[in-house]
ChimeraX commands (.cxc) that place a marker at each C-alpha (Angstrom):
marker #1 position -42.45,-74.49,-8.94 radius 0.5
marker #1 position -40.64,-72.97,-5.96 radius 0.5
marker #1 position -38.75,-70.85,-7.97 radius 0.5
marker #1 position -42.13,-69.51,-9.63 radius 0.5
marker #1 position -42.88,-67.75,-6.28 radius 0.5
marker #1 position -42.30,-63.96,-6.84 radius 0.5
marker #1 position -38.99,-62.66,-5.21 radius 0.5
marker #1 position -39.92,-61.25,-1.97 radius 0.5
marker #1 position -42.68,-63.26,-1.61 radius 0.5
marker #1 position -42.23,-65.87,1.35 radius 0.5
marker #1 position -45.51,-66.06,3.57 radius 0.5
marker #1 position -49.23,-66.52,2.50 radius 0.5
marker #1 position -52.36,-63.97,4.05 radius 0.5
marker #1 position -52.01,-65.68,7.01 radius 0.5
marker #1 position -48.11,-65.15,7.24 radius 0.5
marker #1 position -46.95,-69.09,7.31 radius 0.5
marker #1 position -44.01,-69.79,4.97 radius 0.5
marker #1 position -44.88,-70.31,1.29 radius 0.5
marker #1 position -42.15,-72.99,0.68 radius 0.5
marker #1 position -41.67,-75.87,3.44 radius 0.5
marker #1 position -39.20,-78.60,3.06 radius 0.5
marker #1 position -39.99,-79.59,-0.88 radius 0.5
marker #1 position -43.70,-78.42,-1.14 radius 0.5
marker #1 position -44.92,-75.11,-2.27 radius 0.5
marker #1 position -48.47,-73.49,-2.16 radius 0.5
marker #1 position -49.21,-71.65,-4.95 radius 0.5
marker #1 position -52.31,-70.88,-3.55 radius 0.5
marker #1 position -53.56,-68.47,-0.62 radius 0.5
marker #1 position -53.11,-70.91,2.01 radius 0.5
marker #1 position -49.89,-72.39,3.59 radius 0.5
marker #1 position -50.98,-73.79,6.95 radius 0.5
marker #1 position -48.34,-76.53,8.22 radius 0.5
marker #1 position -49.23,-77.37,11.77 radius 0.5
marker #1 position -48.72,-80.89,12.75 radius 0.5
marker #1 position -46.27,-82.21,10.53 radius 0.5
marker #1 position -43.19,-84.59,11.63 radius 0.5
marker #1 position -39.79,-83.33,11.64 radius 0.5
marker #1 position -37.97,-84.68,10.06 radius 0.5
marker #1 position -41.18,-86.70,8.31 radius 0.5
marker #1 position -40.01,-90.35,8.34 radius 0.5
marker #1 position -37.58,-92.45,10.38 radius 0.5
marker #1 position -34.73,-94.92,9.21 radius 0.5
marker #1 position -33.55,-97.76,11.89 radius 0.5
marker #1 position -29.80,-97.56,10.93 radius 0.5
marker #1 position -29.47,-101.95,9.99 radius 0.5
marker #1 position -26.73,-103.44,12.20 radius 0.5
marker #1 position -22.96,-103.38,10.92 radius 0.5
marker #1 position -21.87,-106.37,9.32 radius 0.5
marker #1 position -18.43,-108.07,9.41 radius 0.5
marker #1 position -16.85,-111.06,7.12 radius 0.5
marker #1 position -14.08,-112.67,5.80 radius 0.5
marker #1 position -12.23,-111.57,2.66 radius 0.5
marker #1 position -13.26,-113.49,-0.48 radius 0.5
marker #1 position -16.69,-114.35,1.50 radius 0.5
marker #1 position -19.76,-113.19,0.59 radius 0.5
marker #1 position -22.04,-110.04,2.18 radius 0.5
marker #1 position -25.53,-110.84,2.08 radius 0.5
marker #1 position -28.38,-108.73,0.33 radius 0.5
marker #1 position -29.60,-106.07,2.29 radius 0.5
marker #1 position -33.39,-105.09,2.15 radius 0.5
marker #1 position -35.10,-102.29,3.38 radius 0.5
marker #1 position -39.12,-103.47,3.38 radius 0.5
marker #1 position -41.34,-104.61,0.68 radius 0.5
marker #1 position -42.88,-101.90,-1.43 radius 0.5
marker #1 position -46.33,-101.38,-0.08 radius 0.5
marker #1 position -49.03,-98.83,-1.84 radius 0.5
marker #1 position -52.75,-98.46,-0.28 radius 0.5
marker #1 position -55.09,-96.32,0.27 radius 0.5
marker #1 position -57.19,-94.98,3.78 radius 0.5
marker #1 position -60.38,-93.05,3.99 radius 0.5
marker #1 position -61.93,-91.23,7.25 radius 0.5
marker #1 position -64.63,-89.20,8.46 radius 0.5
marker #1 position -63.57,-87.10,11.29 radius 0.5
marker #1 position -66.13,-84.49,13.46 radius 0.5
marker #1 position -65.71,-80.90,14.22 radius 0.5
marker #1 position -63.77,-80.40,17.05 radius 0.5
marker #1 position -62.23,-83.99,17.17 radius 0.5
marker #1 position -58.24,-84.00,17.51 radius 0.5
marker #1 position -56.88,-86.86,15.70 radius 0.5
marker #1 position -53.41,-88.46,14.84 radius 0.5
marker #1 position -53.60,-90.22,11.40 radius 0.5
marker #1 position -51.34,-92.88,10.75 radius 0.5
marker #1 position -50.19,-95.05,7.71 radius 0.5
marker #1 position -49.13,-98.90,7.81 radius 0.5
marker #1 position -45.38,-98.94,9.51 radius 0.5
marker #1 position -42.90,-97.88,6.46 radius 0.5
marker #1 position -44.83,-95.81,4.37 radius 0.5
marker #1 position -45.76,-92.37,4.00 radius 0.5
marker #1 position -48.69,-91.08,2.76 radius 0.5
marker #1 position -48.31,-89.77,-1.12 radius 0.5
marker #1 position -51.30,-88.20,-2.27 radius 0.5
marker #1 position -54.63,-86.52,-1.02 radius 0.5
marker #1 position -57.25,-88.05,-2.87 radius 0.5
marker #1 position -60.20,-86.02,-1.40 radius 0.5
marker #1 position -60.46,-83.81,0.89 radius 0.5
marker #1 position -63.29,-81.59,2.46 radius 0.5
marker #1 position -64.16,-79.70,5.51 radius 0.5
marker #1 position -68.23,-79.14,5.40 radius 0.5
marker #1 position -70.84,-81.69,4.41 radius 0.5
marker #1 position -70.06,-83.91,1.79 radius 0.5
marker #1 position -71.50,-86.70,0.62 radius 0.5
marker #1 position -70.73,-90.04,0.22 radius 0.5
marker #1 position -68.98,-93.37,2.02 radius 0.5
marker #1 position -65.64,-94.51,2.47 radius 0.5
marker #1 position -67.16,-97.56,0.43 radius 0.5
marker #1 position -68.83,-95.49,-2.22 radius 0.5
marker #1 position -66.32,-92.56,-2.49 radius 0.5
marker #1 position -67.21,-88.83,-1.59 radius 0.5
marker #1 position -68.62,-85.76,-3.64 radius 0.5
marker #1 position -68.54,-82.50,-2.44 radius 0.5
marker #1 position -71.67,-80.77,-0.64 radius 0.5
marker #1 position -72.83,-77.37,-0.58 radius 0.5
marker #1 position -70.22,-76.55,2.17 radius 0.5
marker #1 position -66.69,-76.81,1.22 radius 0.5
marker #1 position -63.74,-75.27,2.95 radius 0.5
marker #1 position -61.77,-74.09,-0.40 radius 0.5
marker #1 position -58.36,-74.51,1.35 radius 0.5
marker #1 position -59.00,-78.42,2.84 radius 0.5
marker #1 position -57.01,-80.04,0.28 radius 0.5
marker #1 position -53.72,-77.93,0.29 radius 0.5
marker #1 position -53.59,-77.91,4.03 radius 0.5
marker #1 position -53.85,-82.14,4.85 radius 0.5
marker #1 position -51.78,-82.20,1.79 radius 0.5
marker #1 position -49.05,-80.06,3.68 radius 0.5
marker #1 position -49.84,-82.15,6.90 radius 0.5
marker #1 position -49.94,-85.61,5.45 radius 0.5
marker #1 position -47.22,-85.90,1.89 radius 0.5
marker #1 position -43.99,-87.51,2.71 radius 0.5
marker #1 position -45.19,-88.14,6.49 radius 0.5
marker #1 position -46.12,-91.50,7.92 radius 0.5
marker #1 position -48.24,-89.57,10.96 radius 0.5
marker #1 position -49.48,-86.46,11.22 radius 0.5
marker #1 position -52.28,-85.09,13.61 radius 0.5
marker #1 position -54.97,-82.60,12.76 radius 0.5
marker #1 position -57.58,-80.75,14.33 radius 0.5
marker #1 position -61.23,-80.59,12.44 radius 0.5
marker #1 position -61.83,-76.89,13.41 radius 0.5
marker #1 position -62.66,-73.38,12.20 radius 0.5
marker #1 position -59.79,-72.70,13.14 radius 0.5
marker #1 position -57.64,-74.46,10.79 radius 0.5
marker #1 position -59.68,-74.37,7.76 radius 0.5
marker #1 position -62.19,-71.46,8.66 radius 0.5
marker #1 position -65.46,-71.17,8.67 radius 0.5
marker #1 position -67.16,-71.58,5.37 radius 0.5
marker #1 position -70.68,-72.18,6.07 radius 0.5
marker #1 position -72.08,-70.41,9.10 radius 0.5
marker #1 position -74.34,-72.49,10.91 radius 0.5
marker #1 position -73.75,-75.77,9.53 radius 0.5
marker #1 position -72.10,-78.25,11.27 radius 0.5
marker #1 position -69.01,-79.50,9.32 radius 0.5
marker #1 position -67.01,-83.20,9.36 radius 0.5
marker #1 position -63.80,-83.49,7.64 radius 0.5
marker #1 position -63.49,-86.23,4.59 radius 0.5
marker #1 position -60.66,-87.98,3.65 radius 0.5
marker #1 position -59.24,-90.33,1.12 radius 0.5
marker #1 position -55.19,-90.61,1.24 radius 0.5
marker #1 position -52.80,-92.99,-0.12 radius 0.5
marker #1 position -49.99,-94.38,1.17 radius 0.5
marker #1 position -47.03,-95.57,-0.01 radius 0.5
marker #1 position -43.06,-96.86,0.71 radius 0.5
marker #1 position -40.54,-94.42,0.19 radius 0.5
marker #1 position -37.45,-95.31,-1.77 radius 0.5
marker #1 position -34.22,-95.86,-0.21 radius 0.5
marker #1 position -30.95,-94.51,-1.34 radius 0.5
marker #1 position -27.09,-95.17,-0.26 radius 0.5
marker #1 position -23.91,-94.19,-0.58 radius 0.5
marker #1 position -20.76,-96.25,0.37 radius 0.5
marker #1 position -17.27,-94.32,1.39 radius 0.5
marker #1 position -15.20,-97.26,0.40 radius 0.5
marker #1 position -16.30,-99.05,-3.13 radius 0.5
marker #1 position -12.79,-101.47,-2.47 radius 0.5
marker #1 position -14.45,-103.30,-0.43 radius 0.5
marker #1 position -16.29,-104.86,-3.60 radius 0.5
marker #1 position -19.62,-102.60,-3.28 radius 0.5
marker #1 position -20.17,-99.56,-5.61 radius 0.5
marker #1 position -20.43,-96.17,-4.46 radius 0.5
marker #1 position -24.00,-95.38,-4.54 radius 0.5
marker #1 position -27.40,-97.67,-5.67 radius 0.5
marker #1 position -31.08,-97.31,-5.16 radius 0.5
marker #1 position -32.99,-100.04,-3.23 radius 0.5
marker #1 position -31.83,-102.71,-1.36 radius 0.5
marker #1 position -28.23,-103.34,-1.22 radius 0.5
marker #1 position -27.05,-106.92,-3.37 radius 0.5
marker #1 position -25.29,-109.76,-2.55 radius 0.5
marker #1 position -21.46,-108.97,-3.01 radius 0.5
marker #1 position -18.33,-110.50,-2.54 radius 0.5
marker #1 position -16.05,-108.72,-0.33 radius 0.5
marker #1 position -12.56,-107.83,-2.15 radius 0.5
marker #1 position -9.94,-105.64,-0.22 radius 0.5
marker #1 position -9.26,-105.36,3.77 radius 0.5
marker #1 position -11.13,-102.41,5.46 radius 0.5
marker #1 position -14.02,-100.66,6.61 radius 0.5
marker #1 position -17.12,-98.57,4.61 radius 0.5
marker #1 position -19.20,-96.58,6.09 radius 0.5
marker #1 position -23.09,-96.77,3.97 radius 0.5
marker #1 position -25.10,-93.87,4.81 radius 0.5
marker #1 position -28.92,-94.53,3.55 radius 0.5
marker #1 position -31.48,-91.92,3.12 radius 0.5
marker #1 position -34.93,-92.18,2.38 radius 0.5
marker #1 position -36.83,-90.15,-0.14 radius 0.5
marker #1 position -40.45,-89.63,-2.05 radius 0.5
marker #1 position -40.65,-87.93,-5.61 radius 0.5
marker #1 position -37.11,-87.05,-5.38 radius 0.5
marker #1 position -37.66,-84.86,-2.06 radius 0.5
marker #1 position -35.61,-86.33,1.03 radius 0.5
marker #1 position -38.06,-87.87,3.95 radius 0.5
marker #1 position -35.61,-88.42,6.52 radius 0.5
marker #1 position -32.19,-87.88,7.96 radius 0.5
marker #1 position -29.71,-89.97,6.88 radius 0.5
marker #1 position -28.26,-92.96,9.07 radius 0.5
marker #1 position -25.05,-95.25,8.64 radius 0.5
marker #1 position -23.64,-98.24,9.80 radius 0.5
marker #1 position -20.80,-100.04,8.25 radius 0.5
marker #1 position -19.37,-103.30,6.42 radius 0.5
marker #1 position -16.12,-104.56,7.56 radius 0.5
marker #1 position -13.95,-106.78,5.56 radius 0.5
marker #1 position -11.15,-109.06,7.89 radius 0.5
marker #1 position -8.42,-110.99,6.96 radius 0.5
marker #1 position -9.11,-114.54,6.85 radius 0.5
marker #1 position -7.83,-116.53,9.92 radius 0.5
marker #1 position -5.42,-118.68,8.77 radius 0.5
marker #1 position -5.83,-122.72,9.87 radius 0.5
marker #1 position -2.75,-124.45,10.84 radius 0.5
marker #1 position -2.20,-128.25,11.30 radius 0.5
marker #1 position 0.72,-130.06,12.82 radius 0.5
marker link #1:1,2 radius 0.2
marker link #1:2,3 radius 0.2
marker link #1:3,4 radius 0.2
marker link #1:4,5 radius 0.2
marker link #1:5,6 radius 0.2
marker link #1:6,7 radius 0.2
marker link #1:7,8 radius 0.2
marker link #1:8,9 radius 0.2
marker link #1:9,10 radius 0.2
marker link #1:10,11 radius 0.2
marker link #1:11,12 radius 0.2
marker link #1:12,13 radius 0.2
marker link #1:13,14 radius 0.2
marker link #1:14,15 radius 0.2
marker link #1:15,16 radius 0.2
marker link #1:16,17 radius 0.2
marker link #1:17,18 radius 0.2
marker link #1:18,19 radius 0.2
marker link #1:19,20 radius 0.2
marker link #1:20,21 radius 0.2
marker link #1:21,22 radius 0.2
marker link #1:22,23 radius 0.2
marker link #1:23,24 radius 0.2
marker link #1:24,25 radius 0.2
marker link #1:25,26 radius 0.2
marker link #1:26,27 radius 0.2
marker link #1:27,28 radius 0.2
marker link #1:28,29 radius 0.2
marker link #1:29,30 radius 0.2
marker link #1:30,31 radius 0.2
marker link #1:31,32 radius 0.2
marker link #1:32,33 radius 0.2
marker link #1:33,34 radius 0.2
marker link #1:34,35 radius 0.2
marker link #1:35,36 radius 0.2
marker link #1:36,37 radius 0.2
marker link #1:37,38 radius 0.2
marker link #1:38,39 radius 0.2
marker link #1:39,40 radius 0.2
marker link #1:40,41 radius 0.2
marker link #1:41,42 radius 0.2
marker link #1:42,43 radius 0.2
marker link #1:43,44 radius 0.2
marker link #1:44,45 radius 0.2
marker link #1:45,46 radius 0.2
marker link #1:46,47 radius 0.2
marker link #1:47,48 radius 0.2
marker link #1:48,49 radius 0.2
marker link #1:49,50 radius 0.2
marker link #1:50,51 radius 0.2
marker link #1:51,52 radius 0.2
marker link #1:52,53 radius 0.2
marker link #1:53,54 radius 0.2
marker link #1:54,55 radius 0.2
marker link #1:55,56 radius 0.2
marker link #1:56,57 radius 0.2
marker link #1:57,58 radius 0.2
marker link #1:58,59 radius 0.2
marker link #1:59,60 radius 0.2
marker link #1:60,61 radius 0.2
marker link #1:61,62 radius 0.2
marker link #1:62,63 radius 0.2
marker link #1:63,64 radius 0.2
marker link #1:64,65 radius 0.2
marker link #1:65,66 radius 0.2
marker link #1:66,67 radius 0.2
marker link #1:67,68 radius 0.2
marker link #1:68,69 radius 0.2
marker link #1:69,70 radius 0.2
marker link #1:70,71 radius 0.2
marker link #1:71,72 radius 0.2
marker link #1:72,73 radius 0.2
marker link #1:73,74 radius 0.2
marker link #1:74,75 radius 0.2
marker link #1:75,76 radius 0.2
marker link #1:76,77 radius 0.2
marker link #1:77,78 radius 0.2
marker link #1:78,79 radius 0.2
marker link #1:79,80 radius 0.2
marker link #1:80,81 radius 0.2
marker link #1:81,82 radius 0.2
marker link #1:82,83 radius 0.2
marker link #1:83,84 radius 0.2
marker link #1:84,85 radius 0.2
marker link #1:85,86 radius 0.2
marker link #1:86,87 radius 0.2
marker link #1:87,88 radius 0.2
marker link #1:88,89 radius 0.2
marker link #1:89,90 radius 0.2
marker link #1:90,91 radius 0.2
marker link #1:91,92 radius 0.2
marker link #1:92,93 radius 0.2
marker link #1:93,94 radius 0.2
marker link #1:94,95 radius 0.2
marker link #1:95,96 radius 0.2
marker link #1:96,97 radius 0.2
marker link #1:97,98 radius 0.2
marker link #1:98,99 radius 0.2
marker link #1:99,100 radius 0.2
marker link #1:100,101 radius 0.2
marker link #1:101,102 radius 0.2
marker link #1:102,103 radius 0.2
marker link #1:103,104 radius 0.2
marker link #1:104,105 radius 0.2
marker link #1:105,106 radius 0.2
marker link #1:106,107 radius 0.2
marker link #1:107,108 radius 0.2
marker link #1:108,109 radius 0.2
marker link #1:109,110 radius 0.2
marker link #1:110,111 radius 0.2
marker link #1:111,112 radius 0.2
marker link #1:112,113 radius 0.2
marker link #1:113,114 radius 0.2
marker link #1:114,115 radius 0.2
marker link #1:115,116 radius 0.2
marker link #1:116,117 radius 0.2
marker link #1:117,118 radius 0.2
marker link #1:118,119 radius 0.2
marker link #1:119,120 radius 0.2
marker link #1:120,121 radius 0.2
marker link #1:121,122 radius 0.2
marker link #1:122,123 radius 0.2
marker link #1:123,124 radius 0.2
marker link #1:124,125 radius 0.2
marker link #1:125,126 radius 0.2
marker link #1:126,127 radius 0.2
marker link #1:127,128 radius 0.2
marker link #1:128,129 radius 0.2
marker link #1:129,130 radius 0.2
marker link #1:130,131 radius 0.2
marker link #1:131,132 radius 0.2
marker link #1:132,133 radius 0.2
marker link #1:133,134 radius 0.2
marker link #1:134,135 radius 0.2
marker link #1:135,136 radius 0.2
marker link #1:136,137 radius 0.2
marker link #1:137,138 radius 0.2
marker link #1:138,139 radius 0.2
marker link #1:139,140 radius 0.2
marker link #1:140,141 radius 0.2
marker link #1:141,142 radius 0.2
marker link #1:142,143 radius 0.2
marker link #1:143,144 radius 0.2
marker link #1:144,145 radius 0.2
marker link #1:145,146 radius 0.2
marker link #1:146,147 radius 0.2
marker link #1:147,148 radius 0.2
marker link #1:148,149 radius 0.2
marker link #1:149,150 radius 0.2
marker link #1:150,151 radius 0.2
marker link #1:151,152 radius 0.2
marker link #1:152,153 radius 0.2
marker link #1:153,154 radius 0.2
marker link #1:154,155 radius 0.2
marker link #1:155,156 radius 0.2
marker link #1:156,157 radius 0.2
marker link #1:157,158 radius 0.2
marker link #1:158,159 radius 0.2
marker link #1:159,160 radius 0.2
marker link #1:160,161 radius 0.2
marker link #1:161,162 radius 0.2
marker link #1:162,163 radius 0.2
marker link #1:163,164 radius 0.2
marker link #1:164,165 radius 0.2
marker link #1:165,166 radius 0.2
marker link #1:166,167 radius 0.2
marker link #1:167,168 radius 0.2
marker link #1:168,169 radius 0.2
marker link #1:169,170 radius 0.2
marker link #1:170,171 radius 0.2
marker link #1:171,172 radius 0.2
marker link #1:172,173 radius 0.2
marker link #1:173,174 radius 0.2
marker link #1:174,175 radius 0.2
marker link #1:175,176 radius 0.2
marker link #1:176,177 radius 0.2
marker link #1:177,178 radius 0.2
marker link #1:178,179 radius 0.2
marker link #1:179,180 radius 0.2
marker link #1:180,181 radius 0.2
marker link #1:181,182 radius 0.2
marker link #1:182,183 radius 0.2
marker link #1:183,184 radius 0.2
marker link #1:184,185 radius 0.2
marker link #1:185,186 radius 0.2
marker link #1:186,187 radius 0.2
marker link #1:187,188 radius 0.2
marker link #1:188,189 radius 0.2
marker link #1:189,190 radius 0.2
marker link #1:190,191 radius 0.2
marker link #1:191,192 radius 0.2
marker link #1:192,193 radius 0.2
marker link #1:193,194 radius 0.2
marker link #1:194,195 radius 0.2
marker link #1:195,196 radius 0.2
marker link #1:196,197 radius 0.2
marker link #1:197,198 radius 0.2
marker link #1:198,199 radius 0.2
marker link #1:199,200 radius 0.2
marker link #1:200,201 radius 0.2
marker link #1:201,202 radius 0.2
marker link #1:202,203 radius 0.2
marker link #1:203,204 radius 0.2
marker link #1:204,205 radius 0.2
marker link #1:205,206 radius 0.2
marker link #1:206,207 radius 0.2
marker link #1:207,208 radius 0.2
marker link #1:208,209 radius 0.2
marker link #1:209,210 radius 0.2
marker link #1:210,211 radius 0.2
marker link #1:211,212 radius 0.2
marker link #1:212,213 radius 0.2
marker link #1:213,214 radius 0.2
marker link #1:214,215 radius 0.2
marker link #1:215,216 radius 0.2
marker link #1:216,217 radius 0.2
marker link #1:217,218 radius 0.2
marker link #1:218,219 radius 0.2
marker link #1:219,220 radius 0.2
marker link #1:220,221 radius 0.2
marker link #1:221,222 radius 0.2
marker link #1:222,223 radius 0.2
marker link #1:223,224 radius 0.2
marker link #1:224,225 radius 0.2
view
């Protein structure tokens, strides 16, 4: 899709940036306040050390976690919106700034005022983020319905990202690259790797990239008299 946009073509009407990390707006609108940068953050696991011929144990990174979070917000409010600790929200389910109708129970439906451009913008604020803040104004989705006062709706879900590494030294006894946690392996030749792990969401990096290291000793020799 971001190769679609017409050459020369780089801002929306209001002059943002049409393409910002890997989303596009094909659409009028490209308003990107509020988002993290970069939109998630890895705690780099400690270094590990062992013996040759011992074994490293299996890494992981979290449990996969998917869910879902709805909220009403007023006009005016400023609010940060955050998803459960390692995940980042994945999809905009529904979103409106005017009057719909509806509960968080029940689900929403769209009421006579609707800001057209609710959806792209809390989609730019929220995907691949696990917080991002937001202010329910005219402002920032204009004013569609003169008169009327206006909530913002939402339904997001959430989800973990997926992790990815790369290792400097497969001698060691670990393979260059894998997705997910890191197994169980048994550690082969002296020296030290350095695994750099990323994480990412629909193939679009999340975060920047941290690295710690496995170290493989020489076994300390016993004697006895």
């Amino acid at each position: 899709i971001n190769s679609a946009i017409s050459e020369g073509v780089t801002t929306d009407i209001t002059g943002a940036v049409r393409i910002r990390e890997c989303t596009v707006d094909i659409g009028a609108y490209e308003l990107q306040t509020g988002g993290g940068t970069p939109n998630f953050t890895i705690t780099a696991p400690s270094s590990q050390s062992t013996c040759q011929g011992s074994d490293f144990p299996e890494l992981e990174f979290t449990d996969s976690e998917n869910g879902q979070m709805c909220l009403i917000i007023n006009e005016s409010a400023t609010q940060t919106i955050t998803a459960p600790e390692g995940t980042v929200f994945s999809e905009v389910v529904f979103a409106s700034y005017g009057n719909p109708t509806g509960t968080c129970e029940t689900g929403f439906t769209l009421g006579s005022c609707n800001a057209v451009n609710t959806v792209d913008i809390i989609d730019n604020l929220a995907s691949g983020h696990n917080s991002f803040t937001v202010t329910v104004s005219n402002d920032v989705f204009g004013n569609s319905c003169n008169g009327t006062v206006k909530k913002l709706y939402l339904t997001l879900k959430y989800t973990s990202p997926e992790y990815s590494w790369t290792n400097d030294n497969p001698s060691i006894g670990l393979p260059a690259s894998g997705i997910g946690n890191i197994p169980s392996f048994e550690a082969l030749e002296l020296g030290v790797a350095n695994i750099t792990l990323i994480a990412s969401l629909d193939a679009c990096t999340l975060s920047d990239p941290v690295t710690f290291t496995y170290t493989v000793e020489s076994p300390t020799s016993l004697y006895v008299d």
